[in-house]
N, C-alpha and C positions, 0 to 999 in steps of 0.2 A: 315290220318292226326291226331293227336294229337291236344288235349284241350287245350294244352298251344299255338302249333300254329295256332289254330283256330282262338284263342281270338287274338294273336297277328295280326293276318290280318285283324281284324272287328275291332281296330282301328278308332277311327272316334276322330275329336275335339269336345268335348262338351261344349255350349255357354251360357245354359238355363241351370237352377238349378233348384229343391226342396228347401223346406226351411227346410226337415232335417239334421240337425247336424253330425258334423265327432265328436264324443268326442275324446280326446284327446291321448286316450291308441290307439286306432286305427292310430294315426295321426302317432305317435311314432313307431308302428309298421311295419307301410312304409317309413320311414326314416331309421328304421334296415334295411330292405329290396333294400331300395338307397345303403344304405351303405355296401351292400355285393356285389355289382358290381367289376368289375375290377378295379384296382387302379393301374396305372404306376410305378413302383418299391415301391408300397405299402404307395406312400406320401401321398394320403386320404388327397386330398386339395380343397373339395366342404364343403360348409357350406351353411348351410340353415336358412332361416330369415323367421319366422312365422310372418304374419303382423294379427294383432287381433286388433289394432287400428282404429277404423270407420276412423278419419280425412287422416290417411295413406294413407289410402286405398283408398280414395276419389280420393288424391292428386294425386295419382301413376295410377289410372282409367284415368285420365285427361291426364298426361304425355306421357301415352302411347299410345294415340289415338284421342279423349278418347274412353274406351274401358270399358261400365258400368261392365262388369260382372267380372273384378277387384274387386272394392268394393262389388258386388254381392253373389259372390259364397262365401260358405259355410265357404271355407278355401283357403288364399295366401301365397305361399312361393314364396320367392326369393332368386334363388341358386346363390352361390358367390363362384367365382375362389378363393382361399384364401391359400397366400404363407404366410400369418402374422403367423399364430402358426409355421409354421417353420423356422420361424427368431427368437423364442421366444425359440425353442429346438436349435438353435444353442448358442445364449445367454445362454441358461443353461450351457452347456458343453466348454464356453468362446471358440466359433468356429465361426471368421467372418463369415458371409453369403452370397456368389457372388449370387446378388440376380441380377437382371432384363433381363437373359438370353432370346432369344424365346422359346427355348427348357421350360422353367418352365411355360410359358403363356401358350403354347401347351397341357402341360401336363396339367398343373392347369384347363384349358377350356375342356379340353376332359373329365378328372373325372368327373367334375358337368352334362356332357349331359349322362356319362354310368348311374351314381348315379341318375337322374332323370327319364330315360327313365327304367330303375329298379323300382324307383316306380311307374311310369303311368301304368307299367304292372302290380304290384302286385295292386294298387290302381282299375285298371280294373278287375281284379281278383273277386276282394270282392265289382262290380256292381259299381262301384264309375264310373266318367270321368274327363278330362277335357280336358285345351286349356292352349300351351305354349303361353308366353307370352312375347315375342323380343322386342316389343315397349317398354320397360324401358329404350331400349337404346337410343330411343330419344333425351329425359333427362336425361343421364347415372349421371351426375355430380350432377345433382339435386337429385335423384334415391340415388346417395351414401351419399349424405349430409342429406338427410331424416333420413336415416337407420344408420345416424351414421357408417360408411365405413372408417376403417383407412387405411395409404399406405400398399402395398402389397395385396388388396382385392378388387374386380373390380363385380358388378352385371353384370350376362350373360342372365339371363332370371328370368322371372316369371313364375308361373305353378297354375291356378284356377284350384280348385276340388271341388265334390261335389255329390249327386245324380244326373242323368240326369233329366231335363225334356223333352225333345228332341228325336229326332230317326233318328239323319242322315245318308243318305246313307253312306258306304264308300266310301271314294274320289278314285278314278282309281289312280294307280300306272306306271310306265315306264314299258312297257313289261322286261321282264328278259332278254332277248338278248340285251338289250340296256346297261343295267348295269353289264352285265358278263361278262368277255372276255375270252380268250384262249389263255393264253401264249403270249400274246402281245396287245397292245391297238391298235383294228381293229374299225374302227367308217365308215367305208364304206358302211354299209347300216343303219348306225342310221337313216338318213334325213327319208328316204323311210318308215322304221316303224315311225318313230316320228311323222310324216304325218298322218298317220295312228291313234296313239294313240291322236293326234290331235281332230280329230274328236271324239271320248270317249268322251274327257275332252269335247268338246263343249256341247255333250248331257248330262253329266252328271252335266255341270252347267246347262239347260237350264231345265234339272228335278229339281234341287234345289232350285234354285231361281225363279219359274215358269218364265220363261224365259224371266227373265232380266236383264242377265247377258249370253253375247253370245262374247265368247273367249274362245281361244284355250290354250294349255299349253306353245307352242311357243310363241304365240304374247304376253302371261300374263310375259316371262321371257323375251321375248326382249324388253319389255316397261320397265320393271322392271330394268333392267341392261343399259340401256339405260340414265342411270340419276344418280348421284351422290347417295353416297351409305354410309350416315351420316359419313361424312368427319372427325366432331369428335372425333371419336374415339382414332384416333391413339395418339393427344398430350393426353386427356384425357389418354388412357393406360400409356404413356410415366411417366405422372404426379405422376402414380400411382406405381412406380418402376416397371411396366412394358415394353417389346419390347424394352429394351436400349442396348443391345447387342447381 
């Protein structure tokens, strides 16, 4: 096993900070490193929002939870799908823009998670951690009125970094047979190992949380799915020249 896949498997969210600083050459340098990720015929439609404002950051801790170590950690970025700069290269070249395709939300949403999952790793690289951050969607409307968010630009997450101060386990993963298949989608013994990996997830919350917290990965997904799933969204995208066609 190799030191890159090493680090990639010990993976953990980190919740608890130091109070030392990312200076800002460092911050820049993982943002190179976002940005050398794969990009879908090379559109480079993630853009990143350093939030350095205390009140921001407050607000957007709140919105999303609340969830103190927003405002906490050392450093928050907020990655945004963003088709605006290519509405602005079309305009250069007086080139209408068929903008609000799914195909561009797709593309646009999938850049910002290669681009950020590029930095979590090189950020883990050089001792750093953190914890993505989906609760912005809460507030998405509110989240882009903050940040000043024109059409064609939508927030998909936030991402806190920082030193750790913590040492969590790794979370258990799906056995590999669950998520591999062979020349067709065979799900005929998922149930059987899922069961199985069931049990993991229950000991592995009940070491974490010194055991108060006793659920399984099944029941945490069928409660989860079980309920409305910020409804939201979709005029919100709609508003935003996105998913109109």
């Amino acid at each position: 096993m190799t030191p890159v896949i090493e680090l990639l498997c010990q993976h953990r969210s980190i919740r608890k900070f130091t109070d030392q600083p990312i200076d800002q050459a460092t911050l820049e340098t993982l943002i190179q490193a976002g940005q050398a990720a794969a990009t879908s015929s090379f559109i480079q439609a993630c853009t990143v929002i350093q939030v350095n404002d205390s009140h921001k950051r407050e607000q957007l801790a709140q919105w999303a939870g609340p969830q103190a170590y927003v405002a906490e950690a050392p450093q928050f970025l907020v990655f945004c799908a963003d088709m605006k700069r290519h509405q602005l290269m079309c305009q250069i070249h007086d080139a209408p823009m068929e903008s609000g395709f799914t195909e561009q939300f797709l593309t646009a949403s999938l850049d910002c998670g290669l681009f950020a999952q590029n930095l979590m790793v090189a950020a883990e690289s050089l001792g750093l951690g953190g914890v993505y951050i989906g609760g912005l969607r809460n507030r998405i409307e509110a989240v882009a009125d903050l940040l000043e968010l024109p059409e064609l630009v939508y927030p998909v997450f936030g991402l806190c970094l920082g030193y750790p101060a913590q040492n969590p386990e790794v979370k258990p993963r799906l056995p590999v047979s669950v998520v591999l298949k062979q020349d067709r989608y065979d799900d005929s013994q998922d149930v059987a190992t899922i069961r199985e990996y069931d049990q993991v997830v229950r000991e592995y919350y009940a070491t974490r949380s010194g055991g108060t917290k006793d659920m399984s990965w099944s029941e945490q997904i069928s409660g989860m799915l079980s309920k409305e799933a910020r409804p939201h969204m979709l005029p919100f995208l709609q508003q935003r020249g996105f998913l109109n066609k």
